[in-house]
C-alpha positions as a Markdown table, in Angstrom:
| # | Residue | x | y | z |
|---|---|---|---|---|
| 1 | Unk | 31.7 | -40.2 | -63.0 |
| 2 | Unk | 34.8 | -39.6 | -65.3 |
| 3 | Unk | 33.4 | -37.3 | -67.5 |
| 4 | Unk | 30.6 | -34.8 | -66.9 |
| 5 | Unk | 28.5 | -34.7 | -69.5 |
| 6 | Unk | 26.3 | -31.8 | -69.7 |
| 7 | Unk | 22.2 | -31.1 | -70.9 |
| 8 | Unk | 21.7 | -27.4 | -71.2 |
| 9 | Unk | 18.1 | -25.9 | -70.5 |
| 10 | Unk | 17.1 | -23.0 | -72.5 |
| 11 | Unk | 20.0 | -22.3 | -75.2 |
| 12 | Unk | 19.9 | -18.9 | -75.6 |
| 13 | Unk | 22.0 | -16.0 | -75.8 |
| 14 | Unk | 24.0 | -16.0 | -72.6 |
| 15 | Unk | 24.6 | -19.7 | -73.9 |
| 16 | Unk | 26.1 | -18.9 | -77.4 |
| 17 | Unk | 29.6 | -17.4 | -76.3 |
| 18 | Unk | 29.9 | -16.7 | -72.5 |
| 19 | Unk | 29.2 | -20.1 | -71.7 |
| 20 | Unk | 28.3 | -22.8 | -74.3 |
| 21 | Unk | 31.8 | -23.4 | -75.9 |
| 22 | Unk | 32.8 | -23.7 | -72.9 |
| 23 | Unk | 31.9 | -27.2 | -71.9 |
| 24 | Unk | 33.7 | -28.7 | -74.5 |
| 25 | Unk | 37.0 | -26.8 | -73.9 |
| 26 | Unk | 37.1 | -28.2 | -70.4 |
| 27 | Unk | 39.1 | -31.1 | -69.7 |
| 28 | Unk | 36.7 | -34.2 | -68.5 |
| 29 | Unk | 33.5 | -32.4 | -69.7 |
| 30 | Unk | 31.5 | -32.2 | -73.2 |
| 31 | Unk | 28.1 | -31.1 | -74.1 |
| 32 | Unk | 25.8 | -33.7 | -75.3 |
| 33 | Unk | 22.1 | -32.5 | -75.2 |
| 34 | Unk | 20.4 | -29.0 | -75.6 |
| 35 | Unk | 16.8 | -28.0 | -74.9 |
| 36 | Unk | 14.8 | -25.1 | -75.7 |
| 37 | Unk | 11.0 | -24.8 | -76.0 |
| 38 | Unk | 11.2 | -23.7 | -79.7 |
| 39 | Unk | 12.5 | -26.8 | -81.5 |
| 40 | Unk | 13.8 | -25.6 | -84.5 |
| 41 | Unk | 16.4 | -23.1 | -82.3 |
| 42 | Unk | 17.0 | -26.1 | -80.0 |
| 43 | Unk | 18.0 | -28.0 | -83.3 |
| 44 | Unk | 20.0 | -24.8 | -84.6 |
| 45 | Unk | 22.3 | -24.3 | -82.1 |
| 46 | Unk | 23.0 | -27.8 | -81.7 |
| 47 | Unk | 23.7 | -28.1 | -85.5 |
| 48 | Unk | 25.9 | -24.5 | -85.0 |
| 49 | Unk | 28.0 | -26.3 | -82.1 |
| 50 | Unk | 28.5 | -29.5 | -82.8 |
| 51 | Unk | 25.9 | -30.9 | -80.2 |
| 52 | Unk | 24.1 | -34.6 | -81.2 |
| 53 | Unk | 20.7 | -34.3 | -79.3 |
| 54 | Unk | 18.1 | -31.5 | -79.3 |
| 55 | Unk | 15.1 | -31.4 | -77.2 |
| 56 | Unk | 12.0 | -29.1 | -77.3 |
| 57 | Unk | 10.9 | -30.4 | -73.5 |
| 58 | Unk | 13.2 | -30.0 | -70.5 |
| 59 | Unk | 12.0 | -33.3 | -69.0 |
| 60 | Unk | 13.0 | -35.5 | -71.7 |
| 61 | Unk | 16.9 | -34.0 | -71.4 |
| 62 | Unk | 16.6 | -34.3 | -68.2 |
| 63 | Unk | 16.1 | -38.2 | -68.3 |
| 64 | Unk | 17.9 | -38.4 | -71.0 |
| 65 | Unk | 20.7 | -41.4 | -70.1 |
| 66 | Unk | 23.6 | -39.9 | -71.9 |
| 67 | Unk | 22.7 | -36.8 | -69.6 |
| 68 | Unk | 24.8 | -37.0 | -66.2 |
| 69 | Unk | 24.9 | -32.7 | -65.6 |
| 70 | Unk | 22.5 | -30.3 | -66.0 |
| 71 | Unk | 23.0 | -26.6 | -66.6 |
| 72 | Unk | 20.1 | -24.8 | -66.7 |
| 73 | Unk | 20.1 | -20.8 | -68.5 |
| 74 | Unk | 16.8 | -20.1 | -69.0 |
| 75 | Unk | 15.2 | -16.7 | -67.0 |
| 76 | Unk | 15.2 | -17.3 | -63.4 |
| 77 | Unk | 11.6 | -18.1 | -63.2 |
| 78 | Unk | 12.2 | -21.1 | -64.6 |
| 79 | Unk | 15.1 | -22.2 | -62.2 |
| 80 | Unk | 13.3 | -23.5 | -59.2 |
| 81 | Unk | 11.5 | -26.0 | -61.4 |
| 82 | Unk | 13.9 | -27.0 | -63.4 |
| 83 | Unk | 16.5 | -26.9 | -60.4 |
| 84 | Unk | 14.6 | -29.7 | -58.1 |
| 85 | Unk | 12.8 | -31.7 | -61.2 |
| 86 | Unk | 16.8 | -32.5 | -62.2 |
| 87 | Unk | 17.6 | -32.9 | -58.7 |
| 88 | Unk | 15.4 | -35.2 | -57.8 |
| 89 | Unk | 16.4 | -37.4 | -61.1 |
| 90 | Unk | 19.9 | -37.4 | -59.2 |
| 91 | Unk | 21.9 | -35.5 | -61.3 |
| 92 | Unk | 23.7 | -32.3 | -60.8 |
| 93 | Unk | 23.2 | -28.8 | -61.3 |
| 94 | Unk | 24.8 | -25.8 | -62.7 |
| 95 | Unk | 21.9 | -23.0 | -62.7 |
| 96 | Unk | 22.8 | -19.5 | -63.9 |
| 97 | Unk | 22.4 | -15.8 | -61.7 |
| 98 | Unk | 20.6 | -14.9 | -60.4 |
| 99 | Unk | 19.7 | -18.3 | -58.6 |
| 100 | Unk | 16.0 | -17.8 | -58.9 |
| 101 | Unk | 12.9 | -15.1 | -58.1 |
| 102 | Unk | 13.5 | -14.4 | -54.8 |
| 103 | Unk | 15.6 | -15.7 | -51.8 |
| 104 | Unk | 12.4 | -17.5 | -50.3 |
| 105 | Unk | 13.2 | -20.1 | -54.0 |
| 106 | Unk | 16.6 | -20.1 | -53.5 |
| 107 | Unk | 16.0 | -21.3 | -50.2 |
| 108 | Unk | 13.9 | -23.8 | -51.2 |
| 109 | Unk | 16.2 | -25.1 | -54.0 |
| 110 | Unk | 19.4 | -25.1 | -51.8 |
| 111 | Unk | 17.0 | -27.6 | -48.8 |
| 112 | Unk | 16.5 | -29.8 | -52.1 |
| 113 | Unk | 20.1 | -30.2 | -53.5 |
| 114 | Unk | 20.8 | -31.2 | -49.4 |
| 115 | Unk | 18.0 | -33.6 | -48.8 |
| 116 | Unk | 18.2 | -35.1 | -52.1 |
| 117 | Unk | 22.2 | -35.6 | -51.7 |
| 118 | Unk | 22.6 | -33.9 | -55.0 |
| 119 | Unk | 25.2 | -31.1 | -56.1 |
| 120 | Unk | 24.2 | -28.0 | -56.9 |
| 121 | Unk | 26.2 | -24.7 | -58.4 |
| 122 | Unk | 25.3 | -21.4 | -59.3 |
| 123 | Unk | 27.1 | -19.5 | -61.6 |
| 124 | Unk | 28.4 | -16.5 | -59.7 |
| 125 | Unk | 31.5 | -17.0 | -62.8 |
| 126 | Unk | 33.3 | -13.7 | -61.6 |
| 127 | Unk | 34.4 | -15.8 | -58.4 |
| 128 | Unk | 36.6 | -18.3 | -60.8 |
| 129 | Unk | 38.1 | -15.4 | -63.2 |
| 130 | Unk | 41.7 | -13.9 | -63.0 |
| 131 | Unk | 40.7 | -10.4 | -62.2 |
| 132 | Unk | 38.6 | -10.6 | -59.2 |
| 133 | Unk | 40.8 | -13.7 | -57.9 |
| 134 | Unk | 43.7 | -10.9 | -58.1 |
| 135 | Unk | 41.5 | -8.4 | -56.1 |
| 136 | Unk | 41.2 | -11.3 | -53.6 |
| 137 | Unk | 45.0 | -11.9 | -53.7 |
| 138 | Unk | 45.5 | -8.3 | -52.7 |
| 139 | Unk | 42.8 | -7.6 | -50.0 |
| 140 | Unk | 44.6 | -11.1 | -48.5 |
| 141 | Unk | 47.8 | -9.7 | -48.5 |
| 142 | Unk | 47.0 | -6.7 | -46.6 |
| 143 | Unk | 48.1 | -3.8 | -49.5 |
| 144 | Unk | 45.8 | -1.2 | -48.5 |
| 145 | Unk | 45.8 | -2.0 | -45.1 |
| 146 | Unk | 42.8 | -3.0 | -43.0 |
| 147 | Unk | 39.2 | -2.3 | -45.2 |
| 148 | Unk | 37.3 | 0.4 | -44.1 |
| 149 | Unk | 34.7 | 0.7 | -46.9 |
| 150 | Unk | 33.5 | -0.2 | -50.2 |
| 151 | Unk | 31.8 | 2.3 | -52.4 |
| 152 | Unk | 29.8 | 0.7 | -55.8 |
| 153 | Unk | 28.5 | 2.8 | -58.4 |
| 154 | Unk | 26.8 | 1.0 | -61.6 |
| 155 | Unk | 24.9 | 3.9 | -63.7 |
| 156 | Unk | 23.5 | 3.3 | -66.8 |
| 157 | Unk | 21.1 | 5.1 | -69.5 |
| 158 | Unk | 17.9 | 3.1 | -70.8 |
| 159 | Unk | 18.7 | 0.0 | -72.7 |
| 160 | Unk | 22.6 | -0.4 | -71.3 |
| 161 | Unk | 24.9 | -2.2 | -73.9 |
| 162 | Unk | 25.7 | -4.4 | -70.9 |
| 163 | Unk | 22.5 | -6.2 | -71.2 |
| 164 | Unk | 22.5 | -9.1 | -73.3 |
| 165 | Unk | 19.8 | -8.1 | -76.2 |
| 166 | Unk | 16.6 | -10.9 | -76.4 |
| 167 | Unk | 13.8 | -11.4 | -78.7 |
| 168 | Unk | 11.3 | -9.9 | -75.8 |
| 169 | Unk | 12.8 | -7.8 | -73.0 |
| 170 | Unk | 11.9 | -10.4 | -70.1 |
| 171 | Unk | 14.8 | -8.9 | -68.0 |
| 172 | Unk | 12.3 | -5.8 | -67.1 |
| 173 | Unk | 9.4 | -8.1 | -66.7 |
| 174 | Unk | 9.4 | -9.0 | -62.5 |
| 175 | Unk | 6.9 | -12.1 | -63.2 |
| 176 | Unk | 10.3 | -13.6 | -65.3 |
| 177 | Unk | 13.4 | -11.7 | -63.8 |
| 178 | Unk | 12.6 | -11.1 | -60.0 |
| 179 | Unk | 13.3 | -7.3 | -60.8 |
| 180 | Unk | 14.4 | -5.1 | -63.4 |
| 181 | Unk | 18.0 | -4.7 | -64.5 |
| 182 | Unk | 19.7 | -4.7 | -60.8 |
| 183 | Unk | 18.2 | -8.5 | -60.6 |
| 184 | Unk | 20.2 | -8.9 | -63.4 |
| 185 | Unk | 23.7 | -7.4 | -62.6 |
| 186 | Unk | 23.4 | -6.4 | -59.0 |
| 187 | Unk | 24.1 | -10.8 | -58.1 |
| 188 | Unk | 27.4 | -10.4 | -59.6 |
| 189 | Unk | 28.2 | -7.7 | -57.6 |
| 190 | Unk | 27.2 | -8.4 | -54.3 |
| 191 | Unk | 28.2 | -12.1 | -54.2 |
| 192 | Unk | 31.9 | -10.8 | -54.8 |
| 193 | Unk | 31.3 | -8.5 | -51.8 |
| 194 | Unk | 30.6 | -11.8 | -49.5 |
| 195 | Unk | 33.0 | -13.5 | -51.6 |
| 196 | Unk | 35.6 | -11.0 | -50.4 |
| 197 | Unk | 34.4 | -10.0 | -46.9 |
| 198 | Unk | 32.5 | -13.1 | -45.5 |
| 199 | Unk | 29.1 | -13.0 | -43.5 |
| 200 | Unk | 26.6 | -10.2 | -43.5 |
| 201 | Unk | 25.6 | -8.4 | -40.0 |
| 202 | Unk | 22.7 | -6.6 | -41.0 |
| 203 | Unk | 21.8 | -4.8 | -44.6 |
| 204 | Unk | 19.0 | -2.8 | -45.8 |
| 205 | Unk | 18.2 | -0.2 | -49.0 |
| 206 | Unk | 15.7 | 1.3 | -51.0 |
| 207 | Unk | 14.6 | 1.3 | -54.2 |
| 208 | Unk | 12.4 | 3.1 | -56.6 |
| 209 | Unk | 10.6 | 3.4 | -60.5 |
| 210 | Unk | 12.0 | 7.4 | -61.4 |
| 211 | Unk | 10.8 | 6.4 | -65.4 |
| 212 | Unk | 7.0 | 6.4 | -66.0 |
| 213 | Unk | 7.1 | 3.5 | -69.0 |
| 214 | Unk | 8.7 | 0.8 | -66.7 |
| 215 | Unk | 6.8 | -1.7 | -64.4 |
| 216 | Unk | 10.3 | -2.3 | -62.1 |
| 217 | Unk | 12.7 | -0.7 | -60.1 |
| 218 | Unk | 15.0 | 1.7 | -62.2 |
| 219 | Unk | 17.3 | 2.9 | -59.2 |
| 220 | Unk | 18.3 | 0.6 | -56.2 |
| 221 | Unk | 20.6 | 1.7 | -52.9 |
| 222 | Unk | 22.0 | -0.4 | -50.9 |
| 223 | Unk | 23.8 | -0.7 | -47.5 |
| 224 | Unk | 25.8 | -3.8 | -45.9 |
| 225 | Unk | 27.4 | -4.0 | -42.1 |
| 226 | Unk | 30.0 | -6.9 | -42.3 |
| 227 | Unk | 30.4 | -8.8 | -39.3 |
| 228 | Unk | 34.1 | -8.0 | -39.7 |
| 229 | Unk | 33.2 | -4.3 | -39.9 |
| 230 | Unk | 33.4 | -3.4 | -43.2 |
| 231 | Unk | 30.5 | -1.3 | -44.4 |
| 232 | Unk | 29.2 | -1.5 | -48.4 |
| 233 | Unk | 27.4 | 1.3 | -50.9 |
| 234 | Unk | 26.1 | 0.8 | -53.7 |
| 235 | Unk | 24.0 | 2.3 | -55.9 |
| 236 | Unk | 22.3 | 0.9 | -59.3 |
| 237 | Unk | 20.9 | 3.4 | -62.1 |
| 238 | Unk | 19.5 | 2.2 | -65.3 |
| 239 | Unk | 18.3 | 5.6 | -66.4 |
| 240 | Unk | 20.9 | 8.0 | -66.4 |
| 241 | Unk | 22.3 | 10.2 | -69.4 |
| 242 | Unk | 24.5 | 8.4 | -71.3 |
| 243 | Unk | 27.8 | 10.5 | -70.2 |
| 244 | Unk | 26.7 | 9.8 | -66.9 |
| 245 | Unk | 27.2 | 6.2 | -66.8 |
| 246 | Unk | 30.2 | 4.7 | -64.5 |
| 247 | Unk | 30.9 | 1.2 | -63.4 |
| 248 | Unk | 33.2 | 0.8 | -60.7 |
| 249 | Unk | 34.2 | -0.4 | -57.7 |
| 250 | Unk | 36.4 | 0.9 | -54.7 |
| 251 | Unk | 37.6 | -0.5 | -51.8 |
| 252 | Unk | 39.3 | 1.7 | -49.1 |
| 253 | Unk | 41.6 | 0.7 | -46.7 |
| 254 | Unk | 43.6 | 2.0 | -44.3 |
| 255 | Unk | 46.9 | 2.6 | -46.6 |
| 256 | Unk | 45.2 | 3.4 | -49.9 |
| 257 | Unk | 42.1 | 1.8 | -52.2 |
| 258 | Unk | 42.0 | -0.7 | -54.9 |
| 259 | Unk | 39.8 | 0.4 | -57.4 |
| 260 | Unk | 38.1 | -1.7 | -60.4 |
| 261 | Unk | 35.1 | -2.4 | -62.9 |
| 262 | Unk | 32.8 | -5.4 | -62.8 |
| 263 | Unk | 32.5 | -5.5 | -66.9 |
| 264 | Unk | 36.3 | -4.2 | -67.3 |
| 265 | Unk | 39.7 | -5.9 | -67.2 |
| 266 | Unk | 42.1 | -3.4 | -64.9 |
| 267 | Unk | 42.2 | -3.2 | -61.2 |
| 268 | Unk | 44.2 | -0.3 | -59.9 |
| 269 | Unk | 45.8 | 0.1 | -56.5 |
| 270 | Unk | 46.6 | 3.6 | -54.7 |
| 271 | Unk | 48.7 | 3.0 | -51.7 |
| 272 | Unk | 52.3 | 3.8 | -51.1 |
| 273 | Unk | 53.1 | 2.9 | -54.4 |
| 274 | Unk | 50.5 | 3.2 | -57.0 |
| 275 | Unk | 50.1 | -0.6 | -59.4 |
| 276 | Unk | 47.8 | -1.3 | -62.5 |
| 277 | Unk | 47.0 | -4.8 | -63.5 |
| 278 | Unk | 45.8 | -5.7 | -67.0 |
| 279 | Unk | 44.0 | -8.8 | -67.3 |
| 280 | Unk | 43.1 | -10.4 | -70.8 |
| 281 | Unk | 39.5 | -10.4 | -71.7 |
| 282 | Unk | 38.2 | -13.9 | -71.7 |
| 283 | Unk | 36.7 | -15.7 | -74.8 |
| 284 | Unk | 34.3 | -16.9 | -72.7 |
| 285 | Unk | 33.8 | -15.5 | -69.5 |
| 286 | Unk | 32.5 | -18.5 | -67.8 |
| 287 | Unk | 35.2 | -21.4 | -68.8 |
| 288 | Unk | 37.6 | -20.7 | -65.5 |
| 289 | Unk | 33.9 | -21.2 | -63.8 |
| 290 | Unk | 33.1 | -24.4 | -65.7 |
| 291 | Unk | 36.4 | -25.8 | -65.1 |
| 292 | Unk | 35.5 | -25.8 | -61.5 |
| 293 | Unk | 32.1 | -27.1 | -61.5 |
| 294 | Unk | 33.4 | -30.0 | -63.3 |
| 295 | Unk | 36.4 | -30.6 | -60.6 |
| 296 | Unk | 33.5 | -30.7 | -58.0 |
| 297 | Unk | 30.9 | -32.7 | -59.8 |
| 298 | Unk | 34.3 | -35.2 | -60.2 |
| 299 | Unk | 34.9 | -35.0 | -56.6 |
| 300 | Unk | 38.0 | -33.5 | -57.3 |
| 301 | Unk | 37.6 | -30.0 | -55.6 |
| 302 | Unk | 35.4 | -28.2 | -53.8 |
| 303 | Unk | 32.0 | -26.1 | -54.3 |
| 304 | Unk | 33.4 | -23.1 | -56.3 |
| 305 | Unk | 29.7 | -21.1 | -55.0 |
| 306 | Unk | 27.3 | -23.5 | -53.3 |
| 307 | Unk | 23.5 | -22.6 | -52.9 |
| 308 | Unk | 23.8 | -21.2 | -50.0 |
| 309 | Unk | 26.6 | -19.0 | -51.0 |
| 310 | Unk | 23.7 | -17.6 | -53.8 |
| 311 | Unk | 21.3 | -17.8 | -51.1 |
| 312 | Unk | 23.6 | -15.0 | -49.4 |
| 313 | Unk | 23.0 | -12.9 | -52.2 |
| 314 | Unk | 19.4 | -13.8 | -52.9 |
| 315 | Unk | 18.8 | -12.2 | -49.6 |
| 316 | Unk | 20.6 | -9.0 | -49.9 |
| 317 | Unk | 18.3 | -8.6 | -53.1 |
| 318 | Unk | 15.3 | -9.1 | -51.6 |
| 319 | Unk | 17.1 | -6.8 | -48.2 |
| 320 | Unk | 17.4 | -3.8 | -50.9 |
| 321 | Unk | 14.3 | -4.2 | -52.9 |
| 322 | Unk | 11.9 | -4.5 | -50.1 |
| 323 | Unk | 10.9 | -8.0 | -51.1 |
């Protein structure tokens, strides 16, 4: 291939700005097709951004010929399915976080993409952006000394501005989501913390409904042992008062901490001499992302986060929930 050129399934919200635009701004990629099960949205936001074909069935973009890349955004029950049926029509996949329902699917997707011979990405996007790349930068050059801990703290009231807002609330609907909110903003988080520190030794958590009017978990903890020895905290609250929230991130060392937010754009650094960096905010947060998934389905660079690196986090998930 010379040019990937991409079918999305399900063009919804998360599509619209974060993502969407994005294909066409990439060098060697454009979007071509769109699908979504209510036709006259498919047709909308192709007519909105410039895309030729609209499809109301995910099997007919998928065979479409003009199709060479799939990238598939619908809610993650959908993503096994869609995953393998593209698969198996040989041609590449881009599937959003988290990778699926439960680590059990993601295994099961990440055995297809091998067997079949087939690439397959997941869209862990903070992996690819300036910020955390800089975070990596600095744990690599040693600045706060050898990592001790990481402490993770994302507390949130009911209904968080962080969530992206949808017709029905499927992200608090397990059938759909896996979970509640921490399905939905914990893979971020933890795939940064293998991204960062490598292979899990052991993890587990707990995690419990503390609102009467919810069907999931409103409050997850969570532990990790890195075989390296780092150890990992975190705690997820979507139901605290509003003044109450926090999102952040620090990582201690043996000189000092770096300390930053996942839905921010500083990182500070406390050592012997205390450093802020300022980072931009992207127009849309998943082009650096993209731009790498393209590279790879060109052969030109390598998996930016395979399926097993998703599968890592998957597990962790299901390690804190109980699954």
């Amino acid at each position: 291939m010379e040019e990937i050129r991409w079918g999305i399934i399900g063009c919804g919200d998360v599509t619209e700005v974060k993502s969407g635009p994005a294909f066409n701004k990439v060098a060697n990629s454009k979007l071509v097709a769109v699908m979504r099960r209510d036709a006259a949205k498919a047709e909308d936001y192709a007519k909105r951004h410039g895309v030729t074909k609209w499809y109301d069935d995910a099997a007919q973009l998928i065979n479409d010929p003009k199709v060479n890349a799939i990238y598939i955004a619908t809610p993650p029950l959908q993503h096994e399915a869609y995953t393998i049926e593209a698969l198996k029509a040989g041609k590449p996949v881009y599937v959003e976080k988290p990778m699926t329902l439960d680590a059990a699917s993601a295994e099961r997707m990440t055995e297809a993409a091998n067997q079949l011979n087939v690439k397959l990405c997941v869209a862990h996007y903070r992996r690819a952006q300036p910020m955390f790349l800089k975070v990596k930068e600095l744990l690599a050059e040693n600045t706060i000394g050898d990592i001790r801990l990481v402490r993770l703290k994302m507390l949130q009231p009911p209904n968080p501005v962080l969530i992206a807002k949808t017709d029905d609330n499927w992200r608090i609907n397990p059938a759909i989501s896996g979970g509640g909110l921490f399905h939905d903003l914990a893979p971020h988080q933890l795939d940064l913390m293998t991204y960062y520190f490598g292979p899990v030794k052991n993890a587990s958590g707990i995690a419990t409904k503390q609102q009467e009017d919810t069907e999931v978990d409103d409050l997850v903890a969570g532990n990790i042992l890195f075989e390296n020895g780092v150890v990992f905290s975190g705690t997820w609250c979507f139901s605290v008062a509003t003044e109450d929230q926090a999102d952040n991130c620090v990582i201690y060392g043996s000189k000092g901490n770096i300390t930053f937010p996942m839905f921010g754009n500083k990182i500070k650094v406390t050592s012997d001499e205390s450093k802020e960096f300022v980072f931009e905010p992207l127009q849309h947060v998943q082009q650096p992302m993209i731009k790498k998934v393209v590279d790879y389905f060109l052969d030109r660079g390598p998996n930016p986060c395979s399926g097993e690196d998703a599968l890592i986090t998957m597990k962790l998930m299901d390690d804190f929930t109980g699954k």
